[in-house]
C-alpha positions as CSV (number, residue, x, y, z in Angstrom):
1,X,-3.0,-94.4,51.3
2,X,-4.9,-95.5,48.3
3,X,-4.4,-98.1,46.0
4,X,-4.3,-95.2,43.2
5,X,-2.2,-93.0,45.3
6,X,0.1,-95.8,46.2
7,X,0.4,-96.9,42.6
8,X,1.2,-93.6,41.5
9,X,4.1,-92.8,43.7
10,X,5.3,-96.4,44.9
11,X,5.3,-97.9,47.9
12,X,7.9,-95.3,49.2
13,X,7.8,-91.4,49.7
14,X,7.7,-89.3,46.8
15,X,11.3,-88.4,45.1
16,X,12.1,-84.7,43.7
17,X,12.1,-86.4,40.3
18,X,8.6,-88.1,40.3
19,X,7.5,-84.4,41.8
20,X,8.9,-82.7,38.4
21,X,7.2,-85.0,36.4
22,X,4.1,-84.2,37.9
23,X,4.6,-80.9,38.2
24,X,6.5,-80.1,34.9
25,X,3.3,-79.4,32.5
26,X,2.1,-77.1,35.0
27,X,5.1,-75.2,35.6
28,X,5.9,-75.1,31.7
29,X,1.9,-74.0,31.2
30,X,2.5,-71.0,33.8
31,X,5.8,-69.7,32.4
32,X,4.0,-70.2,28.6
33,X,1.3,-68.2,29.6
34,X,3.3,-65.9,31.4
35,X,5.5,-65.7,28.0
36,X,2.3,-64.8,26.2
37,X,1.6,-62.1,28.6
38,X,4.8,-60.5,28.6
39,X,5.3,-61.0,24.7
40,X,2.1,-59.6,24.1
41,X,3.0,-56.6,26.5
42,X,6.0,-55.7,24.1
43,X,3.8,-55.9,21.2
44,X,1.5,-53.5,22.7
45,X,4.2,-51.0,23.4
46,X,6.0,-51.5,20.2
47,X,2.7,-50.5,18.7
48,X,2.1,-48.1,20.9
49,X,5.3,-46.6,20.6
50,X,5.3,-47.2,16.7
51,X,1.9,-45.1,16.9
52,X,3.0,-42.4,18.8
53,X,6.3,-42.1,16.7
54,X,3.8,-41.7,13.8
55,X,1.8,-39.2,15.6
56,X,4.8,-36.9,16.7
57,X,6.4,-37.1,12.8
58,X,2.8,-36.4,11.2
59,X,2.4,-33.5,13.5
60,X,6.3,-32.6,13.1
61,X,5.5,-32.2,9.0
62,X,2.0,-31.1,9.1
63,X,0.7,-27.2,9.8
64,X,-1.6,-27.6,12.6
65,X,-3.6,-24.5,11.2
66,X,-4.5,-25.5,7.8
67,X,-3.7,-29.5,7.9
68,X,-1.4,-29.7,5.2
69,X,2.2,-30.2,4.8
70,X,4.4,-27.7,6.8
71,X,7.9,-26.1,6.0
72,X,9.7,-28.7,7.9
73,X,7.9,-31.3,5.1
74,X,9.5,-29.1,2.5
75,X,12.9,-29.5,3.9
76,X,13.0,-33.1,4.4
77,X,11.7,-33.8,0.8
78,X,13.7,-31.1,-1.0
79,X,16.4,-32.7,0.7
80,X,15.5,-36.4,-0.1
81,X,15.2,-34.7,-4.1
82,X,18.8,-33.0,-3.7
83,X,20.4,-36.1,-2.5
84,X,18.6,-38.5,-4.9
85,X,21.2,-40.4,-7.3
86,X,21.3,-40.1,-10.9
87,X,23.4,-37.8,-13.3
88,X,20.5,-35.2,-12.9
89,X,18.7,-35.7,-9.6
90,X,15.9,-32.8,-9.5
91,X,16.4,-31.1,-12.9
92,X,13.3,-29.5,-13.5
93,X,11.6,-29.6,-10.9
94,X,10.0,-26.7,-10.3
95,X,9.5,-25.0,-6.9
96,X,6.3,-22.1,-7.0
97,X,6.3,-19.6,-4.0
98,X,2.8,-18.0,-3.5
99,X,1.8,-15.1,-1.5
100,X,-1.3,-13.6,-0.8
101,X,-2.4,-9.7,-1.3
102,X,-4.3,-7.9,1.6
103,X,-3.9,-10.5,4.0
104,X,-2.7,-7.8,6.8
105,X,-5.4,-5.8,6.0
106,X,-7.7,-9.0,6.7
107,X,-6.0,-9.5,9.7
108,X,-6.6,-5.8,11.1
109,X,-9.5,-5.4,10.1
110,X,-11.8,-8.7,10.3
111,X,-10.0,-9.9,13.0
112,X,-7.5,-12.8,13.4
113,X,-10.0,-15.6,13.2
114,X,-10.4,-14.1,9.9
115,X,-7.1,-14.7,8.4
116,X,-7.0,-17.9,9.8
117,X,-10.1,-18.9,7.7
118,X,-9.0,-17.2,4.8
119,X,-5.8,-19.6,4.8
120,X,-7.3,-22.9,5.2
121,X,-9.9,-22.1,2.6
122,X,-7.1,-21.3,0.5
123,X,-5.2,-24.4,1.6
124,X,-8.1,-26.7,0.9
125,X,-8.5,-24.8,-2.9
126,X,-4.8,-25.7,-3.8
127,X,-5.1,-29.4,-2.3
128,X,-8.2,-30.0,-4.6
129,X,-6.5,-28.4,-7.8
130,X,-3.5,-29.7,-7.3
131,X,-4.2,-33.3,-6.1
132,X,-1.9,-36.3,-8.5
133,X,0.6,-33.7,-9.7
134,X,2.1,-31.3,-7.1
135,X,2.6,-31.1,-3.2
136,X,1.5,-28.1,-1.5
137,X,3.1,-27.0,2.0
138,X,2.4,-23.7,3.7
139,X,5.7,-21.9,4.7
140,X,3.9,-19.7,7.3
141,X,2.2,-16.4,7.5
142,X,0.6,-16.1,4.3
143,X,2.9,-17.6,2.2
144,X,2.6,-21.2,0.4
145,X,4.6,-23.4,-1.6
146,X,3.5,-25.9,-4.6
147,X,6.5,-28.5,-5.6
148,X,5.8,-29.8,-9.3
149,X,8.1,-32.9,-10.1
150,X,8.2,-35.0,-13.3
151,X,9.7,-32.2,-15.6
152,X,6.9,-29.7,-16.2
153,X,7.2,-27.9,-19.7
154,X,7.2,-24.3,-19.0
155,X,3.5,-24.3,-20.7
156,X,3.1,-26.8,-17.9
157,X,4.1,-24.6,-15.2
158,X,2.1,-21.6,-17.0
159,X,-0.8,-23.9,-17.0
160,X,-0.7,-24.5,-13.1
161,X,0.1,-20.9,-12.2
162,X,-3.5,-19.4,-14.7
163,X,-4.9,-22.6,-12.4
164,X,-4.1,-20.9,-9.1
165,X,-4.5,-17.6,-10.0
166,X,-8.4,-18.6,-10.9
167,X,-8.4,-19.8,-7.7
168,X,-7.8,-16.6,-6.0
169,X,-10.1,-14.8,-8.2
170,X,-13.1,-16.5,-6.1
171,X,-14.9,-14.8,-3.4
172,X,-13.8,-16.4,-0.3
173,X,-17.0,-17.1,1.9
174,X,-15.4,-16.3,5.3
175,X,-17.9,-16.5,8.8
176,X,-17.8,-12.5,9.0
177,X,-18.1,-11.4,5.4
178,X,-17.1,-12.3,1.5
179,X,-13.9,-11.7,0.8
180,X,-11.8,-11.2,-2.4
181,X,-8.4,-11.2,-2.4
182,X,-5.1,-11.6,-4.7
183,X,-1.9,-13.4,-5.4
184,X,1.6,-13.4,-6.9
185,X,3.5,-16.5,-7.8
186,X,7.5,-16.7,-7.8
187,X,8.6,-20.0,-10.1
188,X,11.8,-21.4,-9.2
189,X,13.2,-24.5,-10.6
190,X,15.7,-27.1,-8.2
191,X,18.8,-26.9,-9.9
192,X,21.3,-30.0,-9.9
193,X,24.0,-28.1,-7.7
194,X,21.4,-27.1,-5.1
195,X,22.4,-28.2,-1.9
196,X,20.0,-26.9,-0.1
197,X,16.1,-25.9,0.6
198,X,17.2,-22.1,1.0
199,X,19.1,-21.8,-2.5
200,X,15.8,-22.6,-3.8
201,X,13.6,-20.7,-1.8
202,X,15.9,-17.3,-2.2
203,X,15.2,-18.1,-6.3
204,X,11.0,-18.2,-5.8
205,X,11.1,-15.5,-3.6
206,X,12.9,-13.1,-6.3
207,X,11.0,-14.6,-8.6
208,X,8.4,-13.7,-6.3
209,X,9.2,-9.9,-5.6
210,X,9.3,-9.7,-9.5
211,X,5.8,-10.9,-9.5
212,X,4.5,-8.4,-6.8
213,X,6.0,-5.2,-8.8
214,X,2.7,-6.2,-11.9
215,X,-0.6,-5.2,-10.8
216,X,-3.5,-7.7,-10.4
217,X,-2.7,-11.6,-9.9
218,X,0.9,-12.4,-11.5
219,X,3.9,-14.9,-11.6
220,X,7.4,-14.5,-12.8
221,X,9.8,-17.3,-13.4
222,X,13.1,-17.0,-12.2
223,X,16.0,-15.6,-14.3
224,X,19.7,-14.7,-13.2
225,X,19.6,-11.1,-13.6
226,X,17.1,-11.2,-10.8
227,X,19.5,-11.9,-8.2
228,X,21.9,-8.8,-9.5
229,X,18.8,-6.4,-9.5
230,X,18.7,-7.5,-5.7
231,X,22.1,-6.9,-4.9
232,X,21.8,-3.2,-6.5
233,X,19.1,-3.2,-4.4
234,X,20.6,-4.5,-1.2
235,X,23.3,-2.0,-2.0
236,X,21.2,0.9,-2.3
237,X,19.3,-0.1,1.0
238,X,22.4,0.2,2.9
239,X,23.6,3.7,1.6
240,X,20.1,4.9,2.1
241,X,20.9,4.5,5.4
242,X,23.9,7.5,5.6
243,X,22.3,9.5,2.8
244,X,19.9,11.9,4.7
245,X,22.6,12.3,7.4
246,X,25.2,13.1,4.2
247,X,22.9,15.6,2.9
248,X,22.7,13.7,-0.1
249,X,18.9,14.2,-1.1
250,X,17.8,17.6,-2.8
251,X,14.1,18.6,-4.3
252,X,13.1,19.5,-8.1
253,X,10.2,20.9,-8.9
254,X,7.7,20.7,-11.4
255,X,5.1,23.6,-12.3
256,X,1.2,22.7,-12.4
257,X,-0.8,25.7,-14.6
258,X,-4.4,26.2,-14.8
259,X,-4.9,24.8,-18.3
260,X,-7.0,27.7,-19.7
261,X,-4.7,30.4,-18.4
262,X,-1.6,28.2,-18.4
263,X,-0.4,30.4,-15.5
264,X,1.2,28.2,-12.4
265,X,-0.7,27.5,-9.4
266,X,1.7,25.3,-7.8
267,X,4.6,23.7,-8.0
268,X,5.0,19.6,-7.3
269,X,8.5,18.5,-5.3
270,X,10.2,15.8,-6.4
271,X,13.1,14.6,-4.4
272,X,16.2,13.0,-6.0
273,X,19.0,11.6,-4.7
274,X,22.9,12.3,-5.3
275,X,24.6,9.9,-4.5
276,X,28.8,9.9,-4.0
277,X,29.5,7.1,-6.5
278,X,26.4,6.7,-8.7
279,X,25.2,10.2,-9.8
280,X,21.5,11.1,-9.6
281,X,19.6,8.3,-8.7
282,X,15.8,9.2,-9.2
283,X,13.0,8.3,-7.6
284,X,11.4,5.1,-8.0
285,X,15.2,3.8,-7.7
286,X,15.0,3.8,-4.5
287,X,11.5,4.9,-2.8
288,X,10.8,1.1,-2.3
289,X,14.0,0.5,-0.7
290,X,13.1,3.5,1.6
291,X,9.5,2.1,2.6
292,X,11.1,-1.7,3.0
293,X,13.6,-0.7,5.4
294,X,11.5,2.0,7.0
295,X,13.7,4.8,6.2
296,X,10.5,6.7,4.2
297,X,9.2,8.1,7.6
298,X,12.9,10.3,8.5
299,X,13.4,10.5,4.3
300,X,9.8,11.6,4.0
301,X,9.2,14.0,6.8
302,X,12.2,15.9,5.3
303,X,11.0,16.3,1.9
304,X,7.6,17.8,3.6
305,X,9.7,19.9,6.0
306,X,11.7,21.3,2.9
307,X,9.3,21.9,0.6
308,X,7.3,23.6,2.8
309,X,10.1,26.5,3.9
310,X,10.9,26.9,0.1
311,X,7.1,27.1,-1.0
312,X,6.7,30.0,2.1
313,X,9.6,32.1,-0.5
314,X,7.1,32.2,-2.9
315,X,4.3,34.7,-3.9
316,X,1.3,33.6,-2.4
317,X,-1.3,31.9,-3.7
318,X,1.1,29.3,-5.1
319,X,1.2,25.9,-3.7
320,X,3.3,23.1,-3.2
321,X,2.4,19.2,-3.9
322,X,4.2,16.6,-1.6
323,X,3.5,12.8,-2.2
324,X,3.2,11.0,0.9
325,X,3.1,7.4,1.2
326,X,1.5,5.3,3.0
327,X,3.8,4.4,5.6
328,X,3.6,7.7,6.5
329,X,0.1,7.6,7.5
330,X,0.9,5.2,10.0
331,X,3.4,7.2,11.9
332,X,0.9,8.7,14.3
333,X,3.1,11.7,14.1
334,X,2.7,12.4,11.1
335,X,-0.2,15.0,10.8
336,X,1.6,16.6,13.6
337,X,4.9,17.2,11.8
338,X,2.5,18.7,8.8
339,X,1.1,21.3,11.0
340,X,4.8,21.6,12.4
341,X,6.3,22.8,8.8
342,X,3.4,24.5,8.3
343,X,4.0,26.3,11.3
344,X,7.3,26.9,11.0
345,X,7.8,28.0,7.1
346,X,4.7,30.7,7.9
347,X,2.8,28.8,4.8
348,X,-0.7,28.8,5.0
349,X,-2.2,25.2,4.9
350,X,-4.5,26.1,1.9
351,X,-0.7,26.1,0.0
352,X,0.0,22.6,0.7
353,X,-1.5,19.8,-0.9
354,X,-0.6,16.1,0.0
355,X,-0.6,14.2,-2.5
356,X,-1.4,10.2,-2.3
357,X,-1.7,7.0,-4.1
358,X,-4.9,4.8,-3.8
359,X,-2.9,2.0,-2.4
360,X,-2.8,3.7,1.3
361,X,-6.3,3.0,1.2
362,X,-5.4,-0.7,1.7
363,X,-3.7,0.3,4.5
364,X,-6.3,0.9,7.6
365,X,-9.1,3.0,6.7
366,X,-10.2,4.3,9.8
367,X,-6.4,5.9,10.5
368,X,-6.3,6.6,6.6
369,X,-9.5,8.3,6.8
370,X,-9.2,10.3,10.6
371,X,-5.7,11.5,9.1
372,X,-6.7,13.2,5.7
373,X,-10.2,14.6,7.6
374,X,-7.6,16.5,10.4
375,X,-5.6,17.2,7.8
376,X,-8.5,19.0,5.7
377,X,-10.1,20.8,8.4
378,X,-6.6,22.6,8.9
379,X,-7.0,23.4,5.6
380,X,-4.6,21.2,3.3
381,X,-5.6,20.0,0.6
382,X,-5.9,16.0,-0.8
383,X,-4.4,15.0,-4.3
384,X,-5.6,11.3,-5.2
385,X,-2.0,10.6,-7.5
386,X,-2.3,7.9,-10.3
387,X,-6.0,7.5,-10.6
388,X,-7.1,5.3,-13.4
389,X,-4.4,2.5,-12.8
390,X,-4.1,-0.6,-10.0
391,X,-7.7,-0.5,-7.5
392,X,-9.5,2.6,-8.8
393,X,-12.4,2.6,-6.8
394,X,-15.4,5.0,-7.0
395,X,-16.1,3.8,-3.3
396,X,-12.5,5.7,-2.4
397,X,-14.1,9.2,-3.6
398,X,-17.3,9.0,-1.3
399,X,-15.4,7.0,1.8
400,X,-12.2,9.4,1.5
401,X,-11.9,13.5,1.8
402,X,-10.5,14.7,-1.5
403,X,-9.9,17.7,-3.3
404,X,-8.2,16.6,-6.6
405,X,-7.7,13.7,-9.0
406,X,-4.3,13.5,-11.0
407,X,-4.4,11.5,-14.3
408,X,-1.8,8.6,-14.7
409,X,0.4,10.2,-17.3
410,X,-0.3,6.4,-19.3
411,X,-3.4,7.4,-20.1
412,X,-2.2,11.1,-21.4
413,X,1.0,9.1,-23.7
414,X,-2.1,6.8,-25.2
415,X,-5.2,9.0,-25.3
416,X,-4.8,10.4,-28.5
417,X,-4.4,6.9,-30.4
418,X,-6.5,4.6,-28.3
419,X,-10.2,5.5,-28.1
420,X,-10.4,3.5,-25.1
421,X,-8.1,5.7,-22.9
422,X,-9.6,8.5,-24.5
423,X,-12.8,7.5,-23.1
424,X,-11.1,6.5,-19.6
425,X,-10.0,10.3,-19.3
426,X,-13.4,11.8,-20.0
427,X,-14.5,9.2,-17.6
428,X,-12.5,10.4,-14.7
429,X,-12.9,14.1,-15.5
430,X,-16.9,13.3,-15.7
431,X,-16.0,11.9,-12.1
432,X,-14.1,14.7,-11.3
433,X,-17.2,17.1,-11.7
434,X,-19.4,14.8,-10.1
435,X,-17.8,14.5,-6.8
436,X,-16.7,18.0,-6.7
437,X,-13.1,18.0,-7.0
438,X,-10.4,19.6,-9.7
439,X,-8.7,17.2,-12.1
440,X,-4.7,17.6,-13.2
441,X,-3.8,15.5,-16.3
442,X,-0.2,14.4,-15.4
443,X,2.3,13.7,-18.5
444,X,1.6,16.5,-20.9
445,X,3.8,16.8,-23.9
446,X,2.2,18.2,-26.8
447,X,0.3,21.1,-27.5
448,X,-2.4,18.1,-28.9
449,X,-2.6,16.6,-25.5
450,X,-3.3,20.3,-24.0
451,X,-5.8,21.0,-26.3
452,X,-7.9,17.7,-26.1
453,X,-7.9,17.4,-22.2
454,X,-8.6,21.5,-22.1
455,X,-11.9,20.6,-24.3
456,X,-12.7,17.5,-21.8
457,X,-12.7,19.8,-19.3
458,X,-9.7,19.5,-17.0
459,X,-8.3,22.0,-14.4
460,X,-4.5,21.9,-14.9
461,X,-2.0,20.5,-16.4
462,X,1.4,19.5,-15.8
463,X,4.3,17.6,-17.6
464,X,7.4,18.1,-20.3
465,X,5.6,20.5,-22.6
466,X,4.8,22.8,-19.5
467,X,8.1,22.6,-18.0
468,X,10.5,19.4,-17.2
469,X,11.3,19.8,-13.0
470,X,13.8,22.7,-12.0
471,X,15.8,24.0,-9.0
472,X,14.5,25.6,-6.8
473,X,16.4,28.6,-7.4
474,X,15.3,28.0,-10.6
475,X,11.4,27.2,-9.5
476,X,11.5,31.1,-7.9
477,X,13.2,32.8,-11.3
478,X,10.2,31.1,-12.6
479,X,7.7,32.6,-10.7
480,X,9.2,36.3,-10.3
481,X,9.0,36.1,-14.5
482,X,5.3,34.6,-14.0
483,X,3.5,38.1,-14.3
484,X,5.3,39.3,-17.2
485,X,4.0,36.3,-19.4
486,X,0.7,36.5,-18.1
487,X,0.9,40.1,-19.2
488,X,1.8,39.4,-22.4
489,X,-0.7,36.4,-23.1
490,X,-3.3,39.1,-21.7
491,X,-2.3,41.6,-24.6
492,X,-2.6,38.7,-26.7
């Protein structure tokens, strides 16, 4: 052995201890490095899992269509606002429920990929305009919410809803075509008892329904008698429900007459509803609340089935006008059960004339349009109801088989003390004579209204001054004295 050898570990054989000393720095490098290793490992997965606990609560609060915050967002940070301390947690914040118009119709008729553009152009618009001040989450479907903390006046809140509404009046540039579309706004504010997202949420949306009954882009605010309209309402949606089984329902009916002649030429049914603990309940009580819960296709078919058999009683030419909504169109049995009655009550089709709104049109065309074309070729005739108010569109006359227009009765109430109505009358009877069709001027009262809509150059007439609606036993008295007065106006 060496002299360096032997100097390092004596003259003897190397001990255990001299071994560790040796041997230590290496060990303690290896178990060092080892440490880094294994520490850096656990930083890596604590990142990694940190990351991935990021990713999973980003995409747990974010729509994966449109990018922006999702419904579940809206719950966790209502609920962080609700449980906030302070005497008066979330006062005044305000909660604004937004839902779009025509989005089915973009859906059925553009296709899918269509709607689905239309919302995150729409989600993009409200991020930009509402950047610094509000959050914006989309509920689902069509339907978006804007939260607007820090106390906003209501001028505030009236400020933000004009904002979003002239956001919605801009085309929307989708891949297939340009689109323009609508919107109502329901405005809720978070209350201090609120203890949860829903007791909010139920506020904007009744807000909301409130919003959808104005025509055009609108918003409502919340108030308290809101929520008791909707429990009449909830009320009246479940008697509906036993009501045409009772019997409960019955027709009136309401003569049209040529306006030059003033005789009738048909009559228009109006249904009404007697109800056990309420009395009559009219119409546009409870039609909605027949078309929400689907009962307008059993409630509907009956008043067509009904008016037909009591029209057949009556000396023929006279008609009978049923309004038919648009529900109706969609029940693919529905022209079928017209020929049915038809049939049945031995009336000839050119006595029944269907009477619709132009909101159907919204509806799908093509079944819309294939419906009323059958329906003409068997000979009944088409009443456009209402024209002059919500989408009057010229493109309806040419797209649509008509025979008839029928004057809002607003514009009748107005027309002799408003020059513009006036003029809007004369428009659509100029209309009516251009696309070949008769005109009715609903809502006549006065022997002044006759006499400047019979100058214009309408067909008929119908309202109070004419006749308020009748029986029908009533409706056939009517008619068997009908030839006597003509008599008489002849001789006059």
């Amino acid at each position: 052995m060496s002299d360096g050898v032997h100097g390092l570990w004596g003259s003897g054989t190397p001990t255990f201890a001299s071994l560790s000393v040796v041997l230590m720095p290496l060990i303690c490098g290896v178990l060092f490095y080892q440490g880094g290793r294994a520490r850096s490992r656990l930083m890596q997965e604590l990142e990694l899992r940190r990351k991935t606990e990021e990713d999973l609560s980003r995409a747990l609060h974010t729509d994966q269509l449109t990018g922006i915050a999702n419904r579940f967002a809206l719950e966790c940070d209502l609920r962080e606002r609700l449980s906030a301390t302070g005497p008066v947690p979330a006062a005044r914040t305000a909660l604004l429920m937004l839902d779009l118009d025509r989005f089915k119709f973009v859906n059925d008729s553009m296709g899918h990929d269509a709607g689905d553009e239309l919302l995150i152009a729409l989600a993009q618009r409200l991020i930009q305009a509402m950047s610094g001040f509000a959050t914006v989450y989309r509920l689902g479907g069509d339907e978006f919410v804007i939260v607007v903390a820090g106390a906003p006046s209501d001028g505030k809140l009236d400020d933000i809803c004009a904002t979003i509404k002239s956001l919605l009046a801009e085309p929307f540039q989708l891949s297939s075509a340009q689109f323009w579309t609508g919107g109502s706004i329901g405005v809720a504010y978070i209350e201090p008892d609120d203890r949860s997202m829903s007791a909010v949420l139920k506020r904007a949306d009744l807000a909301l329904y409130k919003a959808k009954e104005i025509a055009g882009n609108s918003h409502m605010v919340y108030e308290p008698d809101m929520a008791e309209e909707a429990t009449r309402k909830g009320e009246i949606e479940y008697d509906l429900s036993r009501a045409l089984a009772a019997g409960e329902f019955f027709l009136e009916y309401q003569p049209i007459v040529g306006i030059e002649s003033r005789a009738i030429r048909s009559f228009e049914a109006l249904i009404r509803w007697r109800h056990p603990e309420k009395g009559v309940i009219p119409p546009d009580r409870f039609i909605s609340a027949a078309e929400k819960t689907g009962l307008i296709l059993p409630i509907g078919n009956w008043v067509l089935r009904t008016a037909c058999l009591e029209a057949a009683r009556w000396p023929a030419p006279t008609g009978i006008a049923v309004n038919v909504a648009g529900d109706q169109f969609k029940d693919r049995a529905f022209v079928p059960h017209v020929k049915a009655c038809l049939a049945e009550a031995g009336l000839a089709p050119g006595r029944l004339t269907i009477e619709v709104t132009e909101s159907i049109f919204h509806i799908d065309a093509a079944i819309i349009s294939d419906s009323l074309m059958e329906l003409r070729a068997h000979g009944v005739r088409i009443a456009l109801d209402d024209f002059g108010i919500g989408f009057s569109s010229i493109n309806n006359l040419r797209r649509f088989p008509l025979d008839q227009l029928k004057v809002d009765r607003s514009f009748t109430k107005s027309m002799l003390g408003n020059q513009r109505d006036a003029e809007i009358v004369d428009i659509i009877l100029q209309l009516g004579n251009t696309f070949q069709v008769s005109t009715t001027i609903e809502g006549i009262e006065t022997e002044g209204q006759m006499e400047f809509v019979r100058a214009l150059g309408a067909s008929e007439a119908q309202g109070f001054l004419i006749s308020r609606p009748v029986s029908a036993e009533d409706a056939f008295a009517i008619l068997q004295r009908e030839p006597e007065k003509l008599a008489v106006r002849s001789a006059g």
